[in-house]
LOVO-633485 format. One record per atom (N, C-alpha, C, CB): residue number from 1; residue in three letters; z, y, x. Coordinates in Angstrom, 2 decimals. Each point is the difference from the previous one (the first is absolute). Glycine has a CB too. Layout:
BEGIN
<NUM Ala <Z Y X>>
...
# end
This chain:
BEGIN
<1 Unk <-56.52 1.17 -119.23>>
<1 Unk <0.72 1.22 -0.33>>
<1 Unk <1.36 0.10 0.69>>
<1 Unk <-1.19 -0.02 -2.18>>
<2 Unk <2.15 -0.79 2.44>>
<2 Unk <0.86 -0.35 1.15>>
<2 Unk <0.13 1.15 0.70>>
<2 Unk <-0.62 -2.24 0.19>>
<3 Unk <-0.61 2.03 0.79>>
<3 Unk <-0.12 0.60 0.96>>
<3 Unk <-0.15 1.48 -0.07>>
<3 Unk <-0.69 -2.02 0.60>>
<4 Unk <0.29 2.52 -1.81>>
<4 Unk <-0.42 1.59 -0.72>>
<4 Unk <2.12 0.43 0.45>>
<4 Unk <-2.90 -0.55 -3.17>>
<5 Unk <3.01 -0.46 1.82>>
<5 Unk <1.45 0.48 -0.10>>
<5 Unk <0.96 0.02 1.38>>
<5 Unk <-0.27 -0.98 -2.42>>
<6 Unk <-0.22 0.14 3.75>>
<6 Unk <1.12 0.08 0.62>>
<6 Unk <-0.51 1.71 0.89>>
<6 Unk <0.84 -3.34 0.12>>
<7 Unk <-1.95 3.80 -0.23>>
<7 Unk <-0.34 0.85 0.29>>
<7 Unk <0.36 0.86 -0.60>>
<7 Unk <-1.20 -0.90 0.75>>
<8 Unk <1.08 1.26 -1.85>>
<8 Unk <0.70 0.84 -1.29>>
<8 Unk <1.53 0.10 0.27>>
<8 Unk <-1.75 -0.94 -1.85>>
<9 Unk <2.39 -0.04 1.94>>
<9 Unk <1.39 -0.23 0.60>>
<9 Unk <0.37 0.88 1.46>>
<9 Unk <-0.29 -2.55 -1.14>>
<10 Unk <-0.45 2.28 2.25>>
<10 Unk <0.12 0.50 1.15>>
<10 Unk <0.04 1.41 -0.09>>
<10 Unk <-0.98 -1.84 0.88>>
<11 Unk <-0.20 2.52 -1.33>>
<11 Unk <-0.40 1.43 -0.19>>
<11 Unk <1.44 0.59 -1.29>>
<11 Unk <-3.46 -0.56 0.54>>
<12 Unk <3.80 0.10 -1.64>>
<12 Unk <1.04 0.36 -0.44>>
<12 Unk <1.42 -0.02 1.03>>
<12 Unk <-1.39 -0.76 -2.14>>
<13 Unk <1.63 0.00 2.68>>
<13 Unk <0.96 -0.19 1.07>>
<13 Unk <0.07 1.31 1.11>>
<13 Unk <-0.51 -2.72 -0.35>>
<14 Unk <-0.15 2.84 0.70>>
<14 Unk <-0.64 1.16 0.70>>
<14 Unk <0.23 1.42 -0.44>>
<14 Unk <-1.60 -1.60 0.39>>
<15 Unk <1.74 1.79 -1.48>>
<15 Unk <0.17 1.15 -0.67>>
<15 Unk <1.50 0.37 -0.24>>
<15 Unk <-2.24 -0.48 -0.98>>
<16 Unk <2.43 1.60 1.35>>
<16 Unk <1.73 0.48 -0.20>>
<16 Unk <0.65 0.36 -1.30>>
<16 Unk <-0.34 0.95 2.06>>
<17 Unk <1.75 -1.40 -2.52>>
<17 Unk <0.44 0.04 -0.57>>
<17 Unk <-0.50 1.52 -1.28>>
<17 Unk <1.48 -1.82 2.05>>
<18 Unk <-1.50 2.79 -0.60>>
<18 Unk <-0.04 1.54 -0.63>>
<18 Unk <-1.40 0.16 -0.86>>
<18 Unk <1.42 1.13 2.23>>
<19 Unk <-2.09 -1.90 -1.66>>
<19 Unk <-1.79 -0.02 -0.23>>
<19 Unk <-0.13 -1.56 -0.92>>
<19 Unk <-1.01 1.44 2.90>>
<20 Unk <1.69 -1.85 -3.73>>
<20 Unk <-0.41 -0.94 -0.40>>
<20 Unk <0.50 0.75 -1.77>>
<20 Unk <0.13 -2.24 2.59>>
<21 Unk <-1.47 3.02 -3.06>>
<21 Unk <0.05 0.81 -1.12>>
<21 Unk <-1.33 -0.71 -0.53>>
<21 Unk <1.35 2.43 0.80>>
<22 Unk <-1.82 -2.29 -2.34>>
<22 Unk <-1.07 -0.31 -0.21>>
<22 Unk <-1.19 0.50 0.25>>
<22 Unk <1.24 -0.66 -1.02>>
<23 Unk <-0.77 1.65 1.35>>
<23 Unk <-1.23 1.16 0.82>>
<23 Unk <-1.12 -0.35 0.94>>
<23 Unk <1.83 1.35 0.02>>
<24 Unk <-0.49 -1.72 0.67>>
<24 Unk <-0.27 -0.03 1.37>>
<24 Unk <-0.46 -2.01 -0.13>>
<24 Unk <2.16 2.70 1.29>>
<25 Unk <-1.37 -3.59 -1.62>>
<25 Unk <-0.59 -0.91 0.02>>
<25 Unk <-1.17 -0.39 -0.80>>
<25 Unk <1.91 -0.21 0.75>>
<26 Unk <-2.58 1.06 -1.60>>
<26 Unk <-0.95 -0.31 -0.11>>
<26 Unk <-1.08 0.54 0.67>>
<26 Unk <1.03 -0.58 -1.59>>
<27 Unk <-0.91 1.52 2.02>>
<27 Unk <-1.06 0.43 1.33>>
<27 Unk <-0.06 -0.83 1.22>>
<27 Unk <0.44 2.23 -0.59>>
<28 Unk <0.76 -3.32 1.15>>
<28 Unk <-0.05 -0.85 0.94>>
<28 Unk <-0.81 -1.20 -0.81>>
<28 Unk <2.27 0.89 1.42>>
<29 Unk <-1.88 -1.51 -2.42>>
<29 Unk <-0.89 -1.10 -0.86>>
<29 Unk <-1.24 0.42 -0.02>>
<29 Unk <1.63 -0.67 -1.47>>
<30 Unk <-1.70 1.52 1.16>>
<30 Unk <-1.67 0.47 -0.61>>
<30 Unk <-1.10 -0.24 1.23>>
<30 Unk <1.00 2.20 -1.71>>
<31 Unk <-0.19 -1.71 2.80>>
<31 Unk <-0.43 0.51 1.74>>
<31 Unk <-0.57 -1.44 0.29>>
<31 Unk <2.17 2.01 1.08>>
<32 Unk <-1.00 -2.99 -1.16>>
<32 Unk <0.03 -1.19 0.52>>
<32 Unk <-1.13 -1.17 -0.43>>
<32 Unk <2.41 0.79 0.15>>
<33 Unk <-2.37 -0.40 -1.73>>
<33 Unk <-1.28 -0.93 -1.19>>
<33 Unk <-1.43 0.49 1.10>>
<33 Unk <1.21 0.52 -3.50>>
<34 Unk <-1.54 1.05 3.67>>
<34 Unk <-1.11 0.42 0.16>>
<34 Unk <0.00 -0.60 1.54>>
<34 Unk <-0.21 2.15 -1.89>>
<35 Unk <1.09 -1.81 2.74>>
<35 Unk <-0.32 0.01 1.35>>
<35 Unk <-0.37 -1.48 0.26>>
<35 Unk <1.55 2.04 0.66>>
<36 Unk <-1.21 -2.68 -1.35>>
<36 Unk <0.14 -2.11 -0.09>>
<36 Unk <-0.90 -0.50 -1.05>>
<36 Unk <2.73 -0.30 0.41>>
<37 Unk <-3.76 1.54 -0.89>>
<37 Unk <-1.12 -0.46 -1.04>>
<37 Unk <0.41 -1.20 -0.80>>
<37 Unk <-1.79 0.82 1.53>>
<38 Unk <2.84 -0.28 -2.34>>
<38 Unk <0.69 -0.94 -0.89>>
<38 Unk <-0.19 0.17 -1.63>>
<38 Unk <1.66 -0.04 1.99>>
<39 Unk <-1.33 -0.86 -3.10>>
<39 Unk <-0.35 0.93 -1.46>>
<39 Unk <1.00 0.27 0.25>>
<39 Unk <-1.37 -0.69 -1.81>>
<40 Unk <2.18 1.89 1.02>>
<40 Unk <0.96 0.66 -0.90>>
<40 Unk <0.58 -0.98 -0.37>>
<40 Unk <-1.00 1.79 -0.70>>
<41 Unk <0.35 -2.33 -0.19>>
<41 Unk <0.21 -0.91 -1.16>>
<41 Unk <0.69 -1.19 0.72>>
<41 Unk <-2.14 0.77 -1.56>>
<42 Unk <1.85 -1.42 2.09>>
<42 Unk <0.59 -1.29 0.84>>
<42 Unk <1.07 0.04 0.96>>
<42 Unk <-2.05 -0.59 -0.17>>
<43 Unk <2.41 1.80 0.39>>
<43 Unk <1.34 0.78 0.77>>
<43 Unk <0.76 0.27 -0.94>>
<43 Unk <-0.96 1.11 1.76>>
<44 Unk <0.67 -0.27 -2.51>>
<44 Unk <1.12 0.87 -0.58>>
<44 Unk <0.61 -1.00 -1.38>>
<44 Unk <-1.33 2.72 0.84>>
<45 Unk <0.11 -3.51 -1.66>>
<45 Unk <0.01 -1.11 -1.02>>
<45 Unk <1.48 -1.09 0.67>>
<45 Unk <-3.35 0.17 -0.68>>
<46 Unk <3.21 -0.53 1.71>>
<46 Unk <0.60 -0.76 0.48>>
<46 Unk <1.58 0.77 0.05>>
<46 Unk <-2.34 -1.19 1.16>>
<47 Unk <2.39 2.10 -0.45>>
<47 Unk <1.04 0.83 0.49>>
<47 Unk <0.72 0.28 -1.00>>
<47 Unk <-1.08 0.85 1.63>>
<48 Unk <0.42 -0.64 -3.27>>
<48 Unk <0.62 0.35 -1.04>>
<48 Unk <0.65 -1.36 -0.41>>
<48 Unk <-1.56 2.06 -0.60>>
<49 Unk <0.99 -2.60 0.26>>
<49 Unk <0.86 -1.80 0.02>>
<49 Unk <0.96 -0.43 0.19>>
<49 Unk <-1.19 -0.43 0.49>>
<50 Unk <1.10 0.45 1.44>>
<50 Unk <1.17 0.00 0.58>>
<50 Unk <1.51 1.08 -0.13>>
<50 Unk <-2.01 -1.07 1.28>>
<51 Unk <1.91 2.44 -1.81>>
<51 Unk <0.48 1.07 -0.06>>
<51 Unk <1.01 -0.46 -1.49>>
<51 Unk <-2.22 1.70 1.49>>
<52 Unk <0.85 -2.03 -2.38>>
<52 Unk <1.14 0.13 -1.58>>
<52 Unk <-0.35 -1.46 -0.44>>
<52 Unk <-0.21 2.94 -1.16>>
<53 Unk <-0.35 -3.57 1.38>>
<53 Unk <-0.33 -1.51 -0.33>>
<53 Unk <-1.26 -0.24 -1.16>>
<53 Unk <2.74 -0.47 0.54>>
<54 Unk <-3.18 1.60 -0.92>>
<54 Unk <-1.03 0.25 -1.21>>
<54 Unk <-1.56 0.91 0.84>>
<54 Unk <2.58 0.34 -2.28>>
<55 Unk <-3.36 -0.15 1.20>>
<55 Unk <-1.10 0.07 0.69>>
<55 Unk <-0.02 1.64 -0.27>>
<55 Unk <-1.28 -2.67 -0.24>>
<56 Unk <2.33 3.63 -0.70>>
<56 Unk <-0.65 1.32 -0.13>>
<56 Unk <1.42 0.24 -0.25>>
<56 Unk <-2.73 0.18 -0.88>>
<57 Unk <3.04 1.08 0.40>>
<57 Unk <0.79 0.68 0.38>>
<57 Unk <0.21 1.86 0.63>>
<57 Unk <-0.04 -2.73 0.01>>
<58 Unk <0.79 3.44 0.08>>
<58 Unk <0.17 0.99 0.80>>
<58 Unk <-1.18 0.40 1.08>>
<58 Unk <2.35 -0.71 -0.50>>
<59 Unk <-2.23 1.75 0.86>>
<59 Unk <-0.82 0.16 1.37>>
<59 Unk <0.39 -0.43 1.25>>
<59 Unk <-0.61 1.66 -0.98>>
<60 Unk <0.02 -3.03 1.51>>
<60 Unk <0.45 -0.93 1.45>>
<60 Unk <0.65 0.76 0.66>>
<60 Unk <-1.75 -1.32 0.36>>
<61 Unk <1.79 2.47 0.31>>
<61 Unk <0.53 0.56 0.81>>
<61 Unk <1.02 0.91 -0.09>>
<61 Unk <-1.73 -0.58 0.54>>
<62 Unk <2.20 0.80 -2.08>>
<62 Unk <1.00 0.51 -0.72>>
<62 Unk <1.24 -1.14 0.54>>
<62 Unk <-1.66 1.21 -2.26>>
<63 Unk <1.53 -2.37 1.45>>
<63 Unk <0.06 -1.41 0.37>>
<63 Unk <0.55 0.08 1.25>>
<63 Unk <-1.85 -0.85 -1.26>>
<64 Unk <0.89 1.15 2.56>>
<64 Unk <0.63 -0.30 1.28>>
<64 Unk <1.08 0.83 0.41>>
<64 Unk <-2.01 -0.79 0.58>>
<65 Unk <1.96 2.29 -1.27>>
<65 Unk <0.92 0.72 0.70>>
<65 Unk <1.22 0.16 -0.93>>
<65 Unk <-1.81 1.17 1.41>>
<66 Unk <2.21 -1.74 -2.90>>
<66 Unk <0.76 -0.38 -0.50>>
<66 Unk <0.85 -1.35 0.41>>
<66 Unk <-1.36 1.43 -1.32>>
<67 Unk <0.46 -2.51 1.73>>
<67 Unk <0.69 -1.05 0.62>>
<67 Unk <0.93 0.00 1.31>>
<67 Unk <-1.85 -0.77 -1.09>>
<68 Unk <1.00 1.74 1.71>>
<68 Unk <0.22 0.40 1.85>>
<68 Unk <-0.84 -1.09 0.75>>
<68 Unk <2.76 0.91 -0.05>>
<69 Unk <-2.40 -0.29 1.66>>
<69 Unk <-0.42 -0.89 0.64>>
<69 Unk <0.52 -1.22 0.54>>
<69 Unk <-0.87 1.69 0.09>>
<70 Unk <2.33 -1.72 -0.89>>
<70 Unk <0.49 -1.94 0.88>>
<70 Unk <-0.79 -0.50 -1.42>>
<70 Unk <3.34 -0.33 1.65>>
<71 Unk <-2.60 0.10 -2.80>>
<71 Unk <-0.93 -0.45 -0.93>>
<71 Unk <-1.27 -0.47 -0.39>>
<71 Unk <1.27 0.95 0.01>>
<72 Unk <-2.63 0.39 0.41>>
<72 Unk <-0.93 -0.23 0.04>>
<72 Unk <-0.56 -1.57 1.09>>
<72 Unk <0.23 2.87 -0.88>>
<73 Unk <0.73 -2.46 2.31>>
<73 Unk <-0.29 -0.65 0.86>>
<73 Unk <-0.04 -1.39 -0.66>>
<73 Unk <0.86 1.64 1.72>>
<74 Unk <0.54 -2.22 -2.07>>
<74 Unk <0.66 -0.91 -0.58>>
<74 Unk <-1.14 -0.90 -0.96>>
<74 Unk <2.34 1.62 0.21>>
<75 Unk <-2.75 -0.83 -0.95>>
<75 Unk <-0.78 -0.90 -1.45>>
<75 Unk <-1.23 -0.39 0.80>>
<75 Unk <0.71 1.48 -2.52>>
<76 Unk <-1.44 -0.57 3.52>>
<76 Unk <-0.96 -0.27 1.01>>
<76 Unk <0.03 -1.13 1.06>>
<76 Unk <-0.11 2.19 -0.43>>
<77 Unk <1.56 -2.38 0.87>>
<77 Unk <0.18 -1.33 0.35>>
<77 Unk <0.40 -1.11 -0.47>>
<77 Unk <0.07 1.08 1.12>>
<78 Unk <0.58 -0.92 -2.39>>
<78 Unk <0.29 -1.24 -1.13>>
<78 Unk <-1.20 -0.62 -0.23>>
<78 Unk <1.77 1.08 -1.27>>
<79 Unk <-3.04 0.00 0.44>>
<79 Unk <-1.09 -0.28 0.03>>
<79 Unk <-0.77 -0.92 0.91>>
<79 Unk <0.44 1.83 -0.91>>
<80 Unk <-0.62 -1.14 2.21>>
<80 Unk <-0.59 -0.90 0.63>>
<80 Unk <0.72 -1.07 0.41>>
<80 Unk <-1.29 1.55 0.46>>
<81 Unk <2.41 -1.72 -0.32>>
<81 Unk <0.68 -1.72 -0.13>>
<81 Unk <-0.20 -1.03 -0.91>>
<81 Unk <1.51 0.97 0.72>>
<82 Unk <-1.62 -0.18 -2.09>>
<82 Unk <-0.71 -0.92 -1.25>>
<82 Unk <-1.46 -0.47 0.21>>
<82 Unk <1.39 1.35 -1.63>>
<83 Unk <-1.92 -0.23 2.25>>
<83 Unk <-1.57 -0.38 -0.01>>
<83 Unk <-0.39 -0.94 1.04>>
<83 Unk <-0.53 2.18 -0.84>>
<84 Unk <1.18 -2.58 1.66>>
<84 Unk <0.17 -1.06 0.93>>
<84 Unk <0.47 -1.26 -0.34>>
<84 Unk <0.28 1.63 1.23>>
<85 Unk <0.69 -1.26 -1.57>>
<85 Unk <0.65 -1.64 -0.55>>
<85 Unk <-1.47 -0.92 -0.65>>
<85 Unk <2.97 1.20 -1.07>>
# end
């Protein structure tokens, strides 16, 4: 899963400040699960985790565009530094 997230990471990175709404990032997530024949569930499950540290909560992508995008970035790479160690 690593590897999901550093992808998940990249494609968020990518996206502009102006365009990083929940709208809109969930139409890039959604795009990305299908186009990469991925579950939902094993992307976004994860993503929520890393985001608030619990498994439920708010709507994920409420979440992302309340946090922003250094933030989001941030817990996405904390994350995967933990999951390495």
């Amino acid at each position: 899963m690593p590897e999901t997230m550093e992808k998940v990471r990249e494609l968020l990175s990518s996206i502009s400040e102006n365009d990083f709404t929940s709208e809109n990032l969930e139409d890039e997530l959604k795009k990305f699960v299908t186009d990469n024949e991925l579950n939902m569930g094993k992307v976004f499950n994860p993503l929520r985790l890393l985001m608030t540290g619990i498994g439920g909560g708010p709507h994920l992508f409420d979440i992302f565009a309340l946090l922003g995008k250094d933030e989001v970035l941030l817990r996405i790479n904390n994350g995967l530094t933990n999951i390495t160690r």
